[in-house]
C-alpha positions in Angstrom: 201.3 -124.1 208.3 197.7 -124.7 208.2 196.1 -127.5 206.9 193.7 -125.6 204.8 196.0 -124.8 201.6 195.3 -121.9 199.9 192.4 -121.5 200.8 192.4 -118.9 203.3 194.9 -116.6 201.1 192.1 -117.3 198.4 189.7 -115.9 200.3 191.7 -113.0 201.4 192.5 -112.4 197.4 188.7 -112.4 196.7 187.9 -109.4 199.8 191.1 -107.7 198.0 189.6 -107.3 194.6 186.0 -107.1 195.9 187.4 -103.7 197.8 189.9 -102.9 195.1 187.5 -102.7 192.7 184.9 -100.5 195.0 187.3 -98.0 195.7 188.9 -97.7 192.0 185.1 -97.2 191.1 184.5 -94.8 193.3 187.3 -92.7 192.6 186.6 -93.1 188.8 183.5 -91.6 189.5 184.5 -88.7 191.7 187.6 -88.0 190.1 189.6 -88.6 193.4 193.2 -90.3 191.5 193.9 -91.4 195.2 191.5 -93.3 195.7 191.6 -95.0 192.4 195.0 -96.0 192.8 194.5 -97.3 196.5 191.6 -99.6 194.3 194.5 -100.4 191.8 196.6 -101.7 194.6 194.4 -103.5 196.3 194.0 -105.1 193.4 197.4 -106.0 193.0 197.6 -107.5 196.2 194.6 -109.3 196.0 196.1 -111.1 192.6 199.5 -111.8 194.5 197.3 -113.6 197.1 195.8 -115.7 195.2 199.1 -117.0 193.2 200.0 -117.4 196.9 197.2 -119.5 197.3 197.6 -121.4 193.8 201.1 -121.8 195.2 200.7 -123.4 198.6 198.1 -125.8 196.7 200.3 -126.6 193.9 203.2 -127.8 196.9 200.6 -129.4 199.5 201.2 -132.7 199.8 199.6 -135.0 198.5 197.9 -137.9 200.6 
């Protein structure tokens, strides 16, 4: 396990929702339902990586 916490899986969370949120856009606009839903699930995952994230903080030990 790296040393860095969450952070990383932060980080990852943030690009998620970031690209989630383009493509649900973008399909809102053009009326493509794929494409919004491939936004909606990115989404999704991007909020399951940061409660990983919150999660590996909230267990790293404390020094």
């Amino acid at each position: 396990m790296s040393d860095n916490g969450g952070l990383s899986d932060k980080l990852k969370s943030a690009v998620s929702k970031g690209k989630g949120e383009i493509k649900d856009q973008v399909g809102n606009a053009t009326g493509d339902r794929q494409k919004q839903n491939e936004g909606k699930m990115d989404k999704a995952k991007g909020e399951f990586q940061k409660t990983v994230g919150e999660f590996k903080d909230a267990t790293k030990p404390k020094h």
